[in-house]
C-alpha positions in Angstrom: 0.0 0.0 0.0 2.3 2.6 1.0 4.8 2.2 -2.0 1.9 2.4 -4.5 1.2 5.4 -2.6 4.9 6.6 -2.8 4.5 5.7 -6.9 1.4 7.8 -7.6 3.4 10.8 -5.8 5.9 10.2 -7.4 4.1 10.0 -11.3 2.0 12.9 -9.8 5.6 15.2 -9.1 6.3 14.0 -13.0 3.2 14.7 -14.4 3.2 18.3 -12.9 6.1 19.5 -14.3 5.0 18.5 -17.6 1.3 20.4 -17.4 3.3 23.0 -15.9 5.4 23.7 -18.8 2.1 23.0 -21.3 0.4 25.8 -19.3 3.7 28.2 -19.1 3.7 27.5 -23.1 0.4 28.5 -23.5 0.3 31.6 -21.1 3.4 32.5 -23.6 0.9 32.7 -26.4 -1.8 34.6 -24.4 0.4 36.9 -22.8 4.1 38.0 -23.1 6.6 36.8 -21.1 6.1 36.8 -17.1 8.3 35.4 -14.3 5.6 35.8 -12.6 3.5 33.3 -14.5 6.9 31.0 -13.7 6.6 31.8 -9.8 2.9 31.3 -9.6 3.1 27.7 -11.0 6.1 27.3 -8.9 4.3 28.1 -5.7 1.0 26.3 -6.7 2.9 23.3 -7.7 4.5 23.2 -4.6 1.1 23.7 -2.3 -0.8 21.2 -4.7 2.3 18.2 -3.8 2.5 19.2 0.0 -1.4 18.4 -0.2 -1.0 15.1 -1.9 1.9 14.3 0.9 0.0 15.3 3.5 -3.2 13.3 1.8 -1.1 10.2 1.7 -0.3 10.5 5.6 -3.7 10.7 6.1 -4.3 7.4 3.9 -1.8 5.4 6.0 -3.2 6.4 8.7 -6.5 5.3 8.2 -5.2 2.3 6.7 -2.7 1.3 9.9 -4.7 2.5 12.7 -8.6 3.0 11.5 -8.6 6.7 11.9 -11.5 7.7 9.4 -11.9 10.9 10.0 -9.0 13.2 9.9 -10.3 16.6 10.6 -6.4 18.3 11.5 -5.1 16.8 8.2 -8.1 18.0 6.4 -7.7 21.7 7.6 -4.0 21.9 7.5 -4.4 21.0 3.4 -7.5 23.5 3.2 -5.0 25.9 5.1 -2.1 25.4 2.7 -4.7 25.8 -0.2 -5.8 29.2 1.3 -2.4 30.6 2.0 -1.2 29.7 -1.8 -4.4 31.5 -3.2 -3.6 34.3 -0.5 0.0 34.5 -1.6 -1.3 34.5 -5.8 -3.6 37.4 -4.7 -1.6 39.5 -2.4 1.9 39.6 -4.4 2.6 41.5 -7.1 5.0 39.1 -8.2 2.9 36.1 -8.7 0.1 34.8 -11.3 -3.2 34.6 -8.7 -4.1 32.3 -11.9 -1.0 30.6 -12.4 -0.8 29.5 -8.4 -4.1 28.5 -8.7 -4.1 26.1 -11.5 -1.8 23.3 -10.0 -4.9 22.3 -7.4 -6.5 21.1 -10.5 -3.8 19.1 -11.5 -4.6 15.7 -9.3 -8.2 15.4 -11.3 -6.0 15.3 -14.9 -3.3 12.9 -13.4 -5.6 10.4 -11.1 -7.7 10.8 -14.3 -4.7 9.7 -16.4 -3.4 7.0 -13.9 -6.8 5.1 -13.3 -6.5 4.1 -17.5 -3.3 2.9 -17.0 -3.6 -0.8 -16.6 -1.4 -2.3 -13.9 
């Protein structure tokens, strides 16, 4: 259980950079150049993969000791969602849209890994 776990976060990191990059090449089209397109994805991507870790922990723990209902892990992930959307709207210097778009990353890639035959 807990290295298929560590596999999907793993193909999930992967898959990231790669819709990263497709949505930094598309933003290039849209708009001109932006480092703060570059720092929006950054932090988004990076708030979107501590959720999934911190998702995980909660798996194994329901797995290894029954614990259903995980209301801290729940609102520390709904916390670090807040504060990246926060950060995107508050700073100047990052894409509110850009830091956004990673949380909808894990419906494309758990989309893309329940096809895959194991």
């Amino acid at each position: 259980m807990q290295e298929d776990l560590t596999k999907e976060i793993r193909f999930a990191g992967i898959c990231t950079v790669v819709l990263d990059l497709i949505f930094w090449i598309i933003s290039l089209f849209v708009m001109k150049f932006s480092i703060a397109v570059i720092l929006g994805l950054l932090l988004g991507s990076i708030g979107m993969m501590a959720n999934l870790c911190l998702l995980r922990r909660s798996i194994l723990n329901a797995v290894r000791f029954g614990q259903t209902r995980d209301i801290k892990g729940y609102l520390f992930r709904v916390l670090i969602a807040s504060a990246v959307i926060a950060a995107g709207l508050m700073s100047e210097h990052v894409n509110a849209v850009a830091a956004v778009v990673p949380f909808l990353y894990p419906k494309i890639i758990f989309g893309i890994l329940s096809f895959r035959t194991k």
